[in-house]
Backbone as CSV, one residue per row, in Angstrom:
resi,resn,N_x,N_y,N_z,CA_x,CA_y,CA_z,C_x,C_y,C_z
1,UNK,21.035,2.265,6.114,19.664,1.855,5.923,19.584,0.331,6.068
2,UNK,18.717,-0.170,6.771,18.341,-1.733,6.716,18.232,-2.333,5.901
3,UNK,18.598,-3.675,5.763,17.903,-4.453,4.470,16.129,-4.550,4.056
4,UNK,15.771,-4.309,5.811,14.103,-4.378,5.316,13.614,-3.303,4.715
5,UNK,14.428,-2.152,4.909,13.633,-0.709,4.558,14.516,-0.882,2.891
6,UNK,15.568,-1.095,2.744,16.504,-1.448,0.799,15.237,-2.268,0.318
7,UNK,14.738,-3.472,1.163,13.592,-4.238,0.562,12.554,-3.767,-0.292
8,UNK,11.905,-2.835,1.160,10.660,-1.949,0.692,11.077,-1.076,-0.275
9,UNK,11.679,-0.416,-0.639,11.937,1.093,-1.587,12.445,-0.373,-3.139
10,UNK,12.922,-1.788,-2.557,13.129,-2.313,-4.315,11.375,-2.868,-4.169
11,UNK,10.574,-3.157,-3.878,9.402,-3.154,-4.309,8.667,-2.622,-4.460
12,UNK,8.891,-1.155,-3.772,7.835,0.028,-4.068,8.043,0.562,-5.738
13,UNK,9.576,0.044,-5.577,10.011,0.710,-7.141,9.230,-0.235,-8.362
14,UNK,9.164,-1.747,-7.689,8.939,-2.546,-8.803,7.769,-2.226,-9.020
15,UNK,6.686,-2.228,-8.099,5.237,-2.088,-8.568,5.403,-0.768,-9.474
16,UNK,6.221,0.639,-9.192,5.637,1.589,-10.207,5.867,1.552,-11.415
17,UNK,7.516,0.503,-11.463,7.472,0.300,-12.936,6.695,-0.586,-13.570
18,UNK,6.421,-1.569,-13.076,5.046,-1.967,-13.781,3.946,-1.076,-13.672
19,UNK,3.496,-0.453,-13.200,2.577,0.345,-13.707,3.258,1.065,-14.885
20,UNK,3.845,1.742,-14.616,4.650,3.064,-15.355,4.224,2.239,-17.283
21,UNK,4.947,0.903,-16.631,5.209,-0.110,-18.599,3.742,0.012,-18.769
22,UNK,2.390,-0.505,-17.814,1.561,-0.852,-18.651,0.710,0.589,-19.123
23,UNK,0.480,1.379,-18.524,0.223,2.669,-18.631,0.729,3.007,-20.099
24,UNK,2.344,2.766,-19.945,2.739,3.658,-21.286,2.249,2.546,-22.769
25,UNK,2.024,1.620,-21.971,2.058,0.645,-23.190,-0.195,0.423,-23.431
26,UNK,-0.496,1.073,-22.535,-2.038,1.291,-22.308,-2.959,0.273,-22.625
27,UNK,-2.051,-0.434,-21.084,-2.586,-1.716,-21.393,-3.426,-2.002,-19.553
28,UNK,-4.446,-2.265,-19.772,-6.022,-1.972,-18.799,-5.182,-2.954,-17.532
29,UNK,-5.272,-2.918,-16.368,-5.090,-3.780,-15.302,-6.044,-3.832,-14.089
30,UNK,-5.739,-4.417,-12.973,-6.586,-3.895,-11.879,-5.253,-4.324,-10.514
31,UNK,-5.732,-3.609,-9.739,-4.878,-3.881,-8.657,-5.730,-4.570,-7.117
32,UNK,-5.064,-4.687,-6.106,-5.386,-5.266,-4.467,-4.795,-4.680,-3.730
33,UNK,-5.547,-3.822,-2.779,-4.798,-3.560,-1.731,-5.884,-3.136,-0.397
34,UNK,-5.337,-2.969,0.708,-6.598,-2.854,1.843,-6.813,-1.375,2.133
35,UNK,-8.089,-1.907,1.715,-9.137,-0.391,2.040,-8.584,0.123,2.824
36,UNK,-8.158,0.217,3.869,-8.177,1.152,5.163,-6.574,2.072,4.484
37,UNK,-5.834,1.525,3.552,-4.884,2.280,3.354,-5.068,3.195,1.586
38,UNK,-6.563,3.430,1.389,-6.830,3.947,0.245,-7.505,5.361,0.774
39,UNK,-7.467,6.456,-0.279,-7.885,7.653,0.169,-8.738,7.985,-0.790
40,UNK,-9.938,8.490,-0.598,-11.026,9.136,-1.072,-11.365,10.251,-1.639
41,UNK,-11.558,11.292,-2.797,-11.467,12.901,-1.978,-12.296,12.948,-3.747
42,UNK,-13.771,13.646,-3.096,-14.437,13.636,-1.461,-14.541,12.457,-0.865
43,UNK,-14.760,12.458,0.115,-14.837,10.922,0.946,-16.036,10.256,0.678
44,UNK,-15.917,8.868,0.198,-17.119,8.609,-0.287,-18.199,7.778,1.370
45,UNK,-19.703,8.147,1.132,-20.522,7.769,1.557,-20.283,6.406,2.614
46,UNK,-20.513,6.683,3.917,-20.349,5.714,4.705,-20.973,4.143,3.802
47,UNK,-22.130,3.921,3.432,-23.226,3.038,2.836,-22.299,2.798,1.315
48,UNK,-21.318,3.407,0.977,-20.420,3.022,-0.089,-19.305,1.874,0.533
49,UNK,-18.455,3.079,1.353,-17.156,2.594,2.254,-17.594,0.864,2.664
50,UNK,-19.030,1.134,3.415,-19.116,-0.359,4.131,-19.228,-1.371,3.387
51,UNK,-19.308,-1.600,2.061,-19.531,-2.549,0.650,-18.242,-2.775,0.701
52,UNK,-17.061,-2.054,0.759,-15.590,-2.689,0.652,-15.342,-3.640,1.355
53,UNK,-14.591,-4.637,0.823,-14.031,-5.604,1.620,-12.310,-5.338,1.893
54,UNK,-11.866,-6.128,3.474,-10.625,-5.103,3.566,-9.843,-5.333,2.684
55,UNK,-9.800,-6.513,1.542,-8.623,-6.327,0.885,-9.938,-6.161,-0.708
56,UNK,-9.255,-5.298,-0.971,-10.508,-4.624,-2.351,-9.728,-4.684,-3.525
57,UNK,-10.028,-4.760,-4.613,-9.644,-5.050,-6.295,-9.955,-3.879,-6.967
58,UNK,-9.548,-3.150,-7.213,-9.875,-1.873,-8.323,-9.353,-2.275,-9.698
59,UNK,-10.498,-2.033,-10.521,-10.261,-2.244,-12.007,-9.969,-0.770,-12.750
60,UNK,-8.542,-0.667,-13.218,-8.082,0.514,-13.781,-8.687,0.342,-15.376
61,UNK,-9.618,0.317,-15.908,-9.873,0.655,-17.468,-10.620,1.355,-17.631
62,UNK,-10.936,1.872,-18.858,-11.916,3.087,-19.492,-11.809,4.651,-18.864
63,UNK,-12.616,5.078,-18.544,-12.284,6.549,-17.590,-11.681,6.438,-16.487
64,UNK,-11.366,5.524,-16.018,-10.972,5.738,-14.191,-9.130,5.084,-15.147
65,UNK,-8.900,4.467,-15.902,-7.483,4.033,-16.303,-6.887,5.406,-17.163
66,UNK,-7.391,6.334,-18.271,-7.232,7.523,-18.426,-7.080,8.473,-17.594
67,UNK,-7.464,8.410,-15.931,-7.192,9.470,-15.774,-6.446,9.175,-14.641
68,UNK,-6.190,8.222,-14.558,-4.748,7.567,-13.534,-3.505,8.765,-13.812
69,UNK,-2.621,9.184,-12.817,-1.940,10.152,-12.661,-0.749,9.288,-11.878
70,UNK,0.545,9.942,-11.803,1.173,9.469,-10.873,1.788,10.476,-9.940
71,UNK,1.820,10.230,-8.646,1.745,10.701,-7.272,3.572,10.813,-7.262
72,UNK,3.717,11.339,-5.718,5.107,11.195,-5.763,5.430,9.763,-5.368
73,UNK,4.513,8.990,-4.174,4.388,8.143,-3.696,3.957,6.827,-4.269
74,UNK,2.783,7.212,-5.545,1.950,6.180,-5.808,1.247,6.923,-7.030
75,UNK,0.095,6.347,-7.120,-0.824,6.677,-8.100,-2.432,7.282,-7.491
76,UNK,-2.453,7.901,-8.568,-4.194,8.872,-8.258,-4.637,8.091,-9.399
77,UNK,-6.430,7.995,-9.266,-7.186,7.854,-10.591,-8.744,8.315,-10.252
78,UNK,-9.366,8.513,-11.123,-10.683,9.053,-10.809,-12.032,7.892,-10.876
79,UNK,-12.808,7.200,-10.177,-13.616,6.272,-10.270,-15.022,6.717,-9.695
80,UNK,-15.769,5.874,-9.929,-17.173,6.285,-9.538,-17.510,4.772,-8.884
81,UNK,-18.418,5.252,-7.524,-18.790,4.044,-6.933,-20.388,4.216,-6.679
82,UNK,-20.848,2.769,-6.178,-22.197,2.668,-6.277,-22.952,2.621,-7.412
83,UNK,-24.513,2.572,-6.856,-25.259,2.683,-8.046,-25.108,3.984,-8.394
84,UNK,-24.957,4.973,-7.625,-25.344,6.409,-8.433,-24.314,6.812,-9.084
85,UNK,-23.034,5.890,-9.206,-21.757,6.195,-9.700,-21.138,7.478,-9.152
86,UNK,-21.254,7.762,-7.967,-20.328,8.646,-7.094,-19.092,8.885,-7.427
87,UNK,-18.560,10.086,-8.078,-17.053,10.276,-8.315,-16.075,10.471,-7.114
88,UNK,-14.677,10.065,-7.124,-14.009,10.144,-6.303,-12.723,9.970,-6.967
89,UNK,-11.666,10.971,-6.275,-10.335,10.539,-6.840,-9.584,9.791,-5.677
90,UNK,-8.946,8.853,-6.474,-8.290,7.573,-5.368,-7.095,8.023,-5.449
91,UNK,-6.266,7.594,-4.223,-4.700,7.503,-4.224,-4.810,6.300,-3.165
92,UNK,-3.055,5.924,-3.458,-3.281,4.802,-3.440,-1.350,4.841,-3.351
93,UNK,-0.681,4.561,-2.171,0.645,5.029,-2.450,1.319,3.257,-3.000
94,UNK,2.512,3.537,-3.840,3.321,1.977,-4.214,3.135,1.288,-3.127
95,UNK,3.541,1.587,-1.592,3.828,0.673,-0.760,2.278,0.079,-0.444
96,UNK,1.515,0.975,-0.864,0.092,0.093,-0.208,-0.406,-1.336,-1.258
97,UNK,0.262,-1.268,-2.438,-0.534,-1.715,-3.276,-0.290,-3.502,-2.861
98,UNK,-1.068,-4.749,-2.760,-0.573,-5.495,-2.492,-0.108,-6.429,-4.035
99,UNK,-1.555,-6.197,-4.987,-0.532,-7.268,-6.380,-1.240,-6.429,-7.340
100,UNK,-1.196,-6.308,-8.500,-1.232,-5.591,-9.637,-1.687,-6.858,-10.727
101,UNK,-2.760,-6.840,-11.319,-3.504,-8.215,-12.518,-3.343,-7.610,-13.456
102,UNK,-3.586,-8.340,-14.830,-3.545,-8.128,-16.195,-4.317,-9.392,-16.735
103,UNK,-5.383,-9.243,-17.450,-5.651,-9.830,-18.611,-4.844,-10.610,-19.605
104,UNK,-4.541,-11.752,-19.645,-4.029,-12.136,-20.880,-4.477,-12.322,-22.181
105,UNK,-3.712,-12.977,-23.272,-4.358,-12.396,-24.295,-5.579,-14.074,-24.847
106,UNK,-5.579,-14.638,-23.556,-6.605,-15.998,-23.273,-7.621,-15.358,-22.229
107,UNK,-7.644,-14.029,-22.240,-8.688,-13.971,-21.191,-8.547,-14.188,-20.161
108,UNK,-7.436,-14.445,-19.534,-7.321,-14.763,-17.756,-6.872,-13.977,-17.262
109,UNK,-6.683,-13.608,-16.457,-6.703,-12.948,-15.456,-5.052,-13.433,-14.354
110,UNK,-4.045,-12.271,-14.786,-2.681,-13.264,-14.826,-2.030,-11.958,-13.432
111,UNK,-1.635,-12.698,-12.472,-0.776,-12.068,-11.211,0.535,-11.728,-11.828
112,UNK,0.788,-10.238,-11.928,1.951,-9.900,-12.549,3.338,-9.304,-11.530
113,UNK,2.672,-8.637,-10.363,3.423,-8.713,-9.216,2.407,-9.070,-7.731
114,UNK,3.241,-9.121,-6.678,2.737,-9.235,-5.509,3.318,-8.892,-4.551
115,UNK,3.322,-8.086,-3.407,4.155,-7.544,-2.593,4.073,-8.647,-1.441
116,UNK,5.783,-9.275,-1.435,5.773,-10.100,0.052,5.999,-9.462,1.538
117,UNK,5.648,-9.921,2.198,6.403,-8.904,3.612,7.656,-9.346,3.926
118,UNK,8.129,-8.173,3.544,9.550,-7.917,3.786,9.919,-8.034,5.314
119,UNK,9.390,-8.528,6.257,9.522,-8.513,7.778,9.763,-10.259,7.668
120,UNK,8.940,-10.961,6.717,9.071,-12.480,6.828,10.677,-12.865,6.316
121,UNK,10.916,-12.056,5.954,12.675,-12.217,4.988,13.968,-11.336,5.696
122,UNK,13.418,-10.121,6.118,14.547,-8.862,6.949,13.950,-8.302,8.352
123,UNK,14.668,-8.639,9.574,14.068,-7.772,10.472,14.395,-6.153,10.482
124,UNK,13.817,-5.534,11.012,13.536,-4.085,10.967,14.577,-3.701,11.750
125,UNK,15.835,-2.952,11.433,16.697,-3.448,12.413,16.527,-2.087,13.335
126,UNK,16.150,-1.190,13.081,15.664,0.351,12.999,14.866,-0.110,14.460
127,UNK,13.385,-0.605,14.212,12.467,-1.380,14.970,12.902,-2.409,16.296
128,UNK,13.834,-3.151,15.773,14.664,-4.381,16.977,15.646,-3.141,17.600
129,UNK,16.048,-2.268,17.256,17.106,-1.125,18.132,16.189,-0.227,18.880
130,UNK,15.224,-0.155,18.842,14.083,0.576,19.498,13.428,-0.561,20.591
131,UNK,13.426,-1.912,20.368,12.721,-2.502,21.300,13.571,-3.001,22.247
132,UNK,15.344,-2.884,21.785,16.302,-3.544,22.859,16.335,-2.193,23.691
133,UNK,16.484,-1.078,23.243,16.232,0.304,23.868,14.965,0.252,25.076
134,UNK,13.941,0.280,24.110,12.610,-0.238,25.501,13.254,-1.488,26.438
135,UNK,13.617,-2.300,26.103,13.812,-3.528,27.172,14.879,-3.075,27.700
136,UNK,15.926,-2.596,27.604,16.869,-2.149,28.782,16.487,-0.862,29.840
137,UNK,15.323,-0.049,29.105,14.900,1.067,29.977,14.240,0.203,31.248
138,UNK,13.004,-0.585,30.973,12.752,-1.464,31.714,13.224,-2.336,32.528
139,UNK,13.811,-2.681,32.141,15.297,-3.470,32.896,15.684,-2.674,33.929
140,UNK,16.353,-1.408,33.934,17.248,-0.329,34.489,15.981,-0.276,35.661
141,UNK,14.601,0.721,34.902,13.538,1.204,36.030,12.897,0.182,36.830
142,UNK,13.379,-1.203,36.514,12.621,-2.262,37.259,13.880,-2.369,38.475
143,UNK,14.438,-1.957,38.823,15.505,-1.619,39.985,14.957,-0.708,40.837
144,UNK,14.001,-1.058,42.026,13.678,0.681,42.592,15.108,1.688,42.697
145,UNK,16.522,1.062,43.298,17.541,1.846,43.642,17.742,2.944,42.280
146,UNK,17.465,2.509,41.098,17.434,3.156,39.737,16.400,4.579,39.628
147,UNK,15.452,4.389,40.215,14.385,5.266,40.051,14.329,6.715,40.223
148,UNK,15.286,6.556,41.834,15.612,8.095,42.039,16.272,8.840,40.737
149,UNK,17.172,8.238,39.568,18.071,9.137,38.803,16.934,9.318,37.838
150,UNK,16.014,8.978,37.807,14.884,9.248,36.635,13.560,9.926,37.423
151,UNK,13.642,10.403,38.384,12.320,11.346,38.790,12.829,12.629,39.267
């Protein structure tokens, strides 16, 4: 396994144990992560969806922090959006989440994790063996004499 993919699975782990602590310790947070990698069900209202911004803040307290569940991947919770308070259950897998907040006990509003990209620190080596693969196919078929053994 790569160091970038060892990366991802030690931060997917870290975000759940922080959840996992504040949950057990039932203590209210909110998280960040981009809409386009959050799931809906039922799917909420186009005229809802378009109010998101791509990187969105969900506040886990009161009913929607009670009924937070955990996924194999991530976490479920139940929230209501809009004015008409539209129910919906969210998921939301570890790897999507980008930072996880907490309240301190001054009232602020304190960054407790944050997911870096692991691509800025480990290349994908999985990914770079797939693109030296593409560039030598290319290489080879950019030879017409090559072409005949591939048609």
């Amino acid at each position: 396994m790569s160091k970038y993919l060892k990366f991802e699975r030690l931060l997917d782990k870290q975000c759940e144990d922080f959840i996992r602590f504040l949950v057990s310790e039932n203590v209210n947070f909110s998280l960040v992560c981009e809409i386009c990698n959050v799931s809906f069900e039922p799917p909420l209202p186009q005229d809802i969806l378009s109010n998101f911004k791509p990187l969105s803040l969900f506040v886990l307290a009161g009913y929607t922090f009670e009924s937070l569940t955990f996924c194999k991947n991530g976490i479920g919770f139940e929230a209501g959006f809009g004015s008409d308070n539209i129910g919906s259950f969210v998921q939301i897998e570890f790897r999507r989440i980008l930072q996880l907040i907490m309240t301190n006990q001054k009232n602020k509003d304190t960054l407790i994790f944050s997911r870096i990209d692991s691509l800025e620190l480990f290349e994908d080596e999985e990914r770079m063996k797939q693109d030296h693969l593409e560039q030598s196919m290319k290489a080879i078929l950019s030879n017409p004499h090559n072409k005949k053994f591939f048609n």
